[in-house]
C-alpha angles and dihedrals in degrees: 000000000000112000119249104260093217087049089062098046096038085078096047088051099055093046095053083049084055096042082052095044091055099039086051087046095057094046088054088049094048092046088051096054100043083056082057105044093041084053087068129097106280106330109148108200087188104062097142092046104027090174090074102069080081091083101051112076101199082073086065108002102115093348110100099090113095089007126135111201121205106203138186135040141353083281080069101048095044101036099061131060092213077200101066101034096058088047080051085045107056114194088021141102127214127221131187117205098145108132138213106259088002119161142213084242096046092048090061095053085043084055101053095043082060087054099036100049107018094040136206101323099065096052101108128234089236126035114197107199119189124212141201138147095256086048088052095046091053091232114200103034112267098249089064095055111112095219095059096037082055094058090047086053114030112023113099096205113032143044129190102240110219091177077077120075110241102021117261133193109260137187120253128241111236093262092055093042094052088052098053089048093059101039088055093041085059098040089058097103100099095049099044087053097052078050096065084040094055095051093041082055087046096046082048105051110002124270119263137095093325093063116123092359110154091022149098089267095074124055131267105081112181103046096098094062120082118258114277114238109273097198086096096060102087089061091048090054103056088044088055091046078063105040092039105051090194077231095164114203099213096189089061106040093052082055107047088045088042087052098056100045089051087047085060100037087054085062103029095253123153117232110208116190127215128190097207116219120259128182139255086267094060097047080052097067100054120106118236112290092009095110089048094052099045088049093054095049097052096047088047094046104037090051127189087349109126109258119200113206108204088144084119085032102115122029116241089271091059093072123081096205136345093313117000128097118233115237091270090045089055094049087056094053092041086052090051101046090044088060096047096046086048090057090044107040102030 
Protein backbone atom coordinates (compact mmCIF):
# COMPACT_ATOMS: atom_id res chain seq x y z
CA UNK A 1 0.00 0.00 0.00
CA UNK A 2 1.20 3.67 -1.27
CA UNK A 3 2.67 6.06 1.92
CA UNK A 4 0.92 8.72 2.86
CA UNK A 5 2.83 11.84 1.03
CA UNK A 6 2.25 14.22 4.03
CA UNK A 7 3.67 11.31 6.38
CA UNK A 8 7.12 11.53 4.50
CA UNK A 9 7.49 15.41 4.49
CA UNK A 10 5.98 15.95 8.08
CA UNK A 11 9.74 14.72 9.43
CA UNK A 12 11.77 16.94 7.07
CA UNK A 13 9.94 19.53 8.09
CA UNK A 14 10.49 19.25 11.64
CA UNK A 15 13.61 18.83 11.30
CA UNK A 16 14.12 21.96 9.15
CA UNK A 17 11.80 23.89 12.32
CA UNK A 18 14.64 22.36 14.77
CA UNK A 19 17.50 23.18 12.57
CA UNK A 20 15.74 27.02 12.64
CA UNK A 21 15.11 27.01 16.09
CA UNK A 22 18.70 26.28 16.83
CA UNK A 23 20.16 28.25 14.47
CA UNK A 24 17.76 31.25 15.94
CA UNK A 25 18.70 30.20 19.10
CA UNK A 26 22.64 30.67 18.47
CA UNK A 27 22.27 34.00 16.91
CA UNK A 28 20.30 35.11 20.07
CA UNK A 29 23.11 33.65 22.21
CA UNK A 30 26.07 35.44 20.10
CA UNK A 31 24.28 38.67 20.14
CA UNK A 32 23.98 38.30 23.67
CA UNK A 33 27.18 37.84 24.26
CA UNK A 34 28.72 40.67 21.84
CA UNK A 35 26.28 43.14 24.03
CA UNK A 36 28.22 41.79 26.77
CA UNK A 37 31.12 41.85 25.78
CA UNK A 38 30.64 45.65 23.98
CA UNK A 39 29.29 46.69 27.55
CA UNK A 40 32.89 46.20 28.87
CA UNK A 41 35.56 48.78 29.39
CA UNK A 42 37.05 49.42 26.02
CA UNK A 43 36.71 46.44 24.25
CA UNK A 44 36.20 47.28 20.25
CA UNK A 45 34.37 43.76 18.31
CA UNK A 46 34.95 45.50 15.08
CA UNK A 47 38.68 45.88 14.92
CA UNK A 48 39.09 45.21 11.15
CA UNK A 49 36.14 47.57 10.27
CA UNK A 50 36.06 49.98 13.08
CA UNK A 51 33.21 52.08 11.21
CA UNK A 52 30.84 49.59 12.01
CA UNK A 53 30.46 50.02 16.13
CA UNK A 54 28.50 52.42 15.10
CA UNK A 55 25.76 50.06 14.67
CA UNK A 56 25.79 48.48 17.74
CA UNK A 57 24.19 50.77 20.68
CA UNK A 58 25.52 49.23 23.54
CA UNK A 59 28.91 51.00 22.26
CA UNK A 60 26.83 54.91 23.05
CA UNK A 61 23.44 54.13 24.46
CA UNK A 62 23.70 55.58 28.04
CA UNK A 63 27.20 56.01 27.79
CA UNK A 64 27.95 59.43 27.06
CA UNK A 65 28.28 60.76 30.62
CA UNK A 66 31.91 60.80 31.84
CA UNK A 67 33.10 59.78 28.09
CA UNK A 68 35.49 61.08 26.51
CA UNK A 69 35.10 60.47 22.67
CA UNK A 70 38.55 60.44 20.00
CA UNK A 71 37.27 61.19 16.74
CA UNK A 72 38.65 61.38 12.93
CA UNK A 73 40.90 59.46 10.98
CA UNK A 74 43.56 56.32 11.27
CA UNK A 75 46.00 59.23 12.83
CA UNK A 76 43.59 58.95 15.45
CA UNK A 77 43.47 55.37 15.86
CA UNK A 78 46.75 54.93 15.72
CA UNK A 79 47.97 58.05 17.49
CA UNK A 80 46.34 57.49 20.96
CA UNK A 81 46.82 54.22 23.86
CA UNK A 82 43.01 54.57 25.08
CA UNK A 83 44.61 52.79 27.87
CA UNK A 84 46.82 55.28 29.09
CA UNK A 85 44.89 58.27 28.44
CA UNK A 86 41.78 57.22 30.60
CA UNK A 87 44.41 56.17 33.62
CA UNK A 88 45.71 59.94 32.81
CA UNK A 89 42.19 60.83 32.81
CA UNK A 90 40.57 59.65 36.59
CA UNK A 91 36.36 59.59 36.73
CA UNK A 92 36.40 59.35 33.02
CA UNK A 93 35.96 56.72 30.15
CA UNK A 94 37.78 56.66 26.77
CA UNK A 95 36.38 55.90 23.59
CA UNK A 96 37.96 55.45 20.26
CA UNK A 97 35.83 56.09 17.26
CA UNK A 98 38.33 57.47 15.13
CA UNK A 99 38.04 55.63 11.48
CA UNK A 100 40.17 54.65 8.85
CA UNK A 101 39.73 57.74 5.69
CA UNK A 102 37.65 59.34 7.72
CA UNK A 103 36.93 63.13 7.06
CA UNK A 104 36.20 66.23 8.77
CA UNK A 105 32.66 66.04 6.63
CA UNK A 106 31.90 62.13 7.36
CA UNK A 107 32.64 62.63 11.42
CA UNK A 108 29.81 65.07 11.62
CA UNK A 109 27.64 63.09 10.31
CA UNK A 110 29.12 60.52 12.46
CA UNK A 111 28.39 62.79 15.05
CA UNK A 112 24.81 63.44 14.44
CA UNK A 113 23.94 59.89 13.81
CA UNK A 114 25.20 59.48 17.18
CA UNK A 115 22.59 62.31 18.26
CA UNK A 116 19.98 61.48 16.09
CA UNK A 117 19.73 57.64 16.78
CA UNK A 118 21.41 57.03 19.94
CA UNK A 119 20.12 59.98 21.45
CA UNK A 120 21.18 62.25 24.14
CA UNK A 121 22.45 60.20 26.24
CA UNK A 122 25.40 58.93 24.16
CA UNK A 123 26.70 62.24 23.31
CA UNK A 124 29.78 62.35 25.37
CA UNK A 125 30.83 64.98 27.90
CA UNK A 126 34.30 65.52 25.83
CA UNK A 127 34.67 65.31 22.30
CA UNK A 128 38.46 64.86 21.05
CA UNK A 129 38.58 65.92 17.25
CA UNK A 130 41.63 65.29 15.33
CA UNK A 131 42.72 67.29 12.73
CA UNK A 132 45.04 67.21 9.53
CA UNK A 133 45.12 68.80 5.98
CA UNK A 134 43.96 65.56 4.12
CA UNK A 135 40.94 65.35 7.02
CA UNK A 136 40.02 69.09 6.15
CA UNK A 137 40.13 68.57 2.36
CA UNK A 138 37.75 65.71 2.64
CA UNK A 139 40.04 63.53 0.73
CA UNK A 140 38.55 60.83 -0.61
CA UNK A 141 34.78 62.24 -1.56
CA UNK A 142 32.58 61.69 0.88
CA UNK A 143 30.68 59.34 -0.71
CA UNK A 144 33.72 57.01 -0.77
CA UNK A 145 34.29 57.16 2.92
CA UNK A 146 33.58 53.89 4.50
CA UNK A 147 31.99 55.31 7.46
CA UNK A 148 29.40 57.07 5.60
CA UNK A 149 28.83 54.06 2.67
CA UNK A 150 28.21 51.64 6.12
CA UNK A 151 25.67 53.53 7.29
CA UNK A 152 23.98 53.58 3.56
CA UNK A 153 24.19 50.10 3.68
CA UNK A 154 23.94 48.71 7.10
CA UNK A 155 22.15 51.09 9.51
CA UNK A 156 18.26 50.16 10.06
CA UNK A 157 17.21 53.48 10.96
CA UNK A 158 19.21 56.16 9.22
CA UNK A 159 20.77 57.24 5.55
CA UNK A 160 23.29 60.10 4.72
CA UNK A 161 21.10 62.46 2.08
CA UNK A 162 23.11 63.58 -0.35
CA UNK A 163 19.99 65.36 -2.21
CA UNK A 164 20.71 67.71 0.64
CA UNK A 165 24.06 70.27 0.44
CA UNK A 166 25.79 69.73 2.47
CA UNK A 167 24.74 65.98 3.49
CA UNK A 168 22.66 65.59 6.25
CA UNK A 169 21.63 62.45 8.37
CA UNK A 170 18.11 61.28 7.24
CA UNK A 171 15.39 58.61 8.43
CA UNK A 172 14.83 55.43 6.38
CA UNK A 173 11.49 54.21 4.57
CA UNK A 174 10.51 50.79 5.70
CA UNK A 175 12.20 49.00 2.40
CA UNK A 176 15.35 50.53 3.04
CA UNK A 177 15.12 49.88 6.75
CA UNK A 178 14.32 45.94 6.28
CA UNK A 179 17.56 45.72 3.97
CA UNK A 180 19.73 47.07 6.09
CA UNK A 181 18.46 44.85 8.66
CA UNK A 182 19.22 42.12 6.91
CA UNK A 183 22.60 43.16 5.35
CA UNK A 184 23.92 43.94 9.04
CA UNK A 185 22.17 40.62 10.59
CA UNK A 186 24.51 38.60 7.88
CA UNK A 187 27.67 40.70 8.27
CA UNK A 188 27.71 39.87 12.05
CA UNK A 189 30.55 37.14 11.94
CA UNK A 190 33.50 39.21 13.02
CA UNK A 191 32.04 40.49 15.56
CA UNK A 192 30.28 37.27 16.99
CA UNK A 193 33.45 35.73 16.89
CA UNK A 194 35.58 38.73 19.01
CA UNK A 195 32.87 38.20 21.09
CA UNK A 196 33.81 34.45 22.00
CA UNK A 197 37.18 35.71 22.13
CA UNK A 198 36.37 38.25 24.49
CA UNK A 199 34.67 35.93 26.92
CA UNK A 200 37.52 32.97 26.46
CA UNK A 201 40.05 36.07 27.53
CA UNK A 202 37.48 36.90 30.42
CA UNK A 203 37.04 33.02 31.71
CA UNK A 204 40.90 33.08 31.58
CA UNK A 205 41.77 35.88 33.34
CA UNK A 206 38.74 37.55 34.68
CA UNK A 207 36.82 40.16 32.87
CA UNK A 208 37.58 44.23 33.75
CA UNK A 209 39.82 47.14 32.28
CA UNK A 210 42.66 44.74 31.31
CA UNK A 211 40.51 42.83 28.88
CA UNK A 212 41.70 42.68 25.56
CA UNK A 213 44.66 44.76 26.41
CA UNK A 214 47.51 43.99 24.04
CA UNK A 215 44.97 42.59 21.32
CA UNK A 216 43.19 43.06 18.57
CA UNK A 217 40.34 44.04 20.63
CA UNK A 218 41.64 47.14 21.43
CA UNK A 219 42.77 49.77 18.83
CA UNK A 220 45.67 50.38 17.51
CA UNK A 221 45.98 48.25 15.24
CA UNK A 222 49.18 48.57 13.51
CA UNK A 223 51.64 48.94 16.36
CA UNK A 224 52.67 45.40 16.42
CA UNK A 225 54.12 45.48 12.67
CA UNK A 226 57.91 46.95 11.94
CA UNK A 227 58.23 50.36 10.55
CA UNK A 228 57.84 50.55 6.61
CA UNK A 229 60.97 52.07 4.78
CA UNK A 230 60.60 55.83 4.68
CA UNK A 231 63.38 56.50 1.62
CA UNK A 232 60.35 56.52 -0.75
CA UNK A 233 58.64 59.39 0.87
CA UNK A 234 60.07 62.13 -0.80
CA UNK A 235 58.69 60.78 -4.09
CA UNK A 236 55.14 60.25 -2.46
CA UNK A 237 55.13 63.52 -1.44
CA UNK A 238 55.66 65.35 -4.58
CA UNK A 239 53.11 63.05 -6.21
CA UNK A 240 50.59 64.10 -3.45
CA UNK A 241 51.38 67.34 -3.85
CA UNK A 242 49.92 66.45 -7.35
CA UNK A 243 46.78 64.04 -6.61
CA UNK A 244 45.78 66.03 -3.66
CA UNK A 245 45.61 69.89 -5.00
CA UNK A 246 45.52 71.21 -1.10
CA UNK A 247 42.43 73.10 -2.76
CA UNK A 248 40.68 74.12 0.79
CA UNK A 249 37.42 74.74 0.55
CA UNK A 250 37.12 77.44 3.25
CA UNK A 251 32.92 77.59 3.22
CA UNK A 252 32.86 74.14 4.19
CA UNK A 253 35.27 73.79 6.41
CA UNK A 254 33.95 76.87 8.68
CA UNK A 255 30.54 74.71 8.58
CA UNK A 256 31.40 71.44 9.25
CA UNK A 257 33.63 72.74 12.14
CA UNK A 258 30.79 75.16 13.05
CA UNK A 259 28.51 72.13 13.07
CA UNK A 260 30.24 70.26 15.36
CA UNK A 261 30.87 72.67 17.76
CA UNK A 262 26.89 73.66 17.75
CA UNK A 263 26.17 69.74 18.00
CA UNK A 264 28.28 69.96 21.48
CA UNK A 265 27.27 73.00 22.60
CA UNK A 266 23.33 71.58 22.22
CA UNK A 267 24.34 68.99 24.85
CA UNK A 268 27.31 70.98 27.04
CA UNK A 269 30.15 68.95 25.61
CA UNK A 270 33.37 70.18 25.38
CA UNK A 271 35.21 69.95 21.70
CA UNK A 272 38.82 69.71 22.11
CA UNK A 273 40.99 70.07 18.76
CA UNK A 274 43.96 68.44 18.00
CA UNK A 275 46.36 69.15 15.07
CA UNK A 276 47.83 65.65 14.79
CA UNK A 277 51.59 65.47 14.04
CA UNK A 278 52.71 64.74 10.65
CA UNK A 279 56.24 64.36 9.45
CA UNK A 280 58.71 66.23 7.55
CA UNK A 281 57.30 64.29 4.29
CA UNK A 282 54.04 65.57 4.66
CA UNK A 283 55.04 69.30 5.23
CA UNK A 284 57.03 68.56 1.90
CA UNK A 285 54.23 68.17 -0.16
CA UNK A 286 52.47 71.37 0.51
CA UNK A 287 52.44 74.04 -2.02
CA UNK A 288 53.73 77.46 -1.00
CA UNK A 289 51.19 79.32 1.62
CA UNK A 290 49.09 76.16 2.00
CA UNK A 291 50.13 75.46 5.43
CA UNK A 292 49.41 79.27 6.32
CA UNK A 293 46.18 79.21 5.00
CA UNK A 294 45.02 75.96 6.50
CA UNK A 295 46.31 77.22 9.88
CA UNK A 296 44.43 80.24 9.68
CA UNK A 297 40.96 78.41 8.68
CA UNK A 298 40.97 76.14 11.24
CA UNK A 299 41.82 78.78 14.09
CA UNK A 300 38.88 81.20 12.50
CA UNK A 301 36.49 78.53 12.22
CA UNK A 302 37.11 76.40 15.39
CA UNK A 303 36.87 79.81 17.69
CA UNK A 304 37.68 80.11 21.38
CA UNK A 305 37.79 75.98 21.44
CA UNK A 306 41.07 74.90 22.89
CA UNK A 307 43.37 73.82 20.08
CA UNK A 308 46.09 71.76 20.83
CA UNK A 309 48.86 72.09 18.44
CA UNK A 310 51.11 68.53 18.57
CA UNK A 311 51.76 68.92 14.31
CA UNK A 312 55.75 69.11 15.35
CA UNK A 313 54.85 66.99 17.99
CA UNK A 314 56.99 63.45 17.08
CA UNK A 315 60.34 63.54 15.16
CA UNK A 316 60.38 61.56 11.57
CA UNK A 317 61.43 58.23 13.46
CA UNK A 318 58.52 58.38 15.43
CA UNK A 319 56.21 57.39 12.46
CA UNK A 320 55.76 53.95 11.35
CA UNK A 321 54.87 54.77 7.99
CA UNK A 322 53.70 58.08 6.02
CA UNK A 323 51.21 58.98 8.64
CA UNK A 324 50.98 57.08 11.11
CA UNK A 325 52.73 57.49 14.75
CA UNK A 326 54.90 54.31 16.19
CA UNK A 327 53.69 52.94 19.72
CA UNK A 328 56.25 55.57 21.69
CA UNK A 329 55.10 58.46 19.25
CA UNK A 330 51.76 57.84 20.18
CA UNK A 331 52.55 57.87 23.99
CA UNK A 332 53.97 61.18 23.47
CA UNK A 333 50.88 62.51 21.80
CA UNK A 334 48.37 60.56 24.51
CA UNK A 335 50.66 62.33 27.43
CA UNK A 336 50.22 65.61 25.83
CA UNK A 337 46.38 65.56 25.12
CA UNK A 338 45.77 64.16 28.59
CA UNK A 339 47.29 67.12 29.94
CA UNK A 340 45.44 69.49 27.88
CA UNK A 341 41.88 67.82 28.38
CA UNK A 342 42.70 67.79 31.95
CA UNK A 343 43.23 71.40 31.87
CA UNK A 344 40.08 71.83 29.78
CA UNK A 345 37.62 69.53 31.09
CA UNK A 346 38.67 69.32 35.02
Amino acid sequence: MPSDPASRTRPLLAACACAALAWCGSVAALERLARWAESQPNVYLWWWEEWMQLFSPANYVGRGEGRVLLCGASEMREGFLVDELALALPGRSVYQDACSLATLQSVRLRLEYVEAVHGATAVPDVVVLGLTPRFCLDLPPTEEVPAVVAIDRYSPRARVDFAQRPPRIAGKGWRESLASHVRLAAHQGARYRAAVLAAGMALRSGAGEALGRGTKLRPPKWHRHPPLDQARYPAVAAETRRAWAYALAPETVRFELGAIRDLCARHGALLVPIEMPVGSWVRASYPEGFREEYRALIQEALGDAPLLDLELLLSDAEFFDWAHPTEEGARRITQAAARHVAEHAP
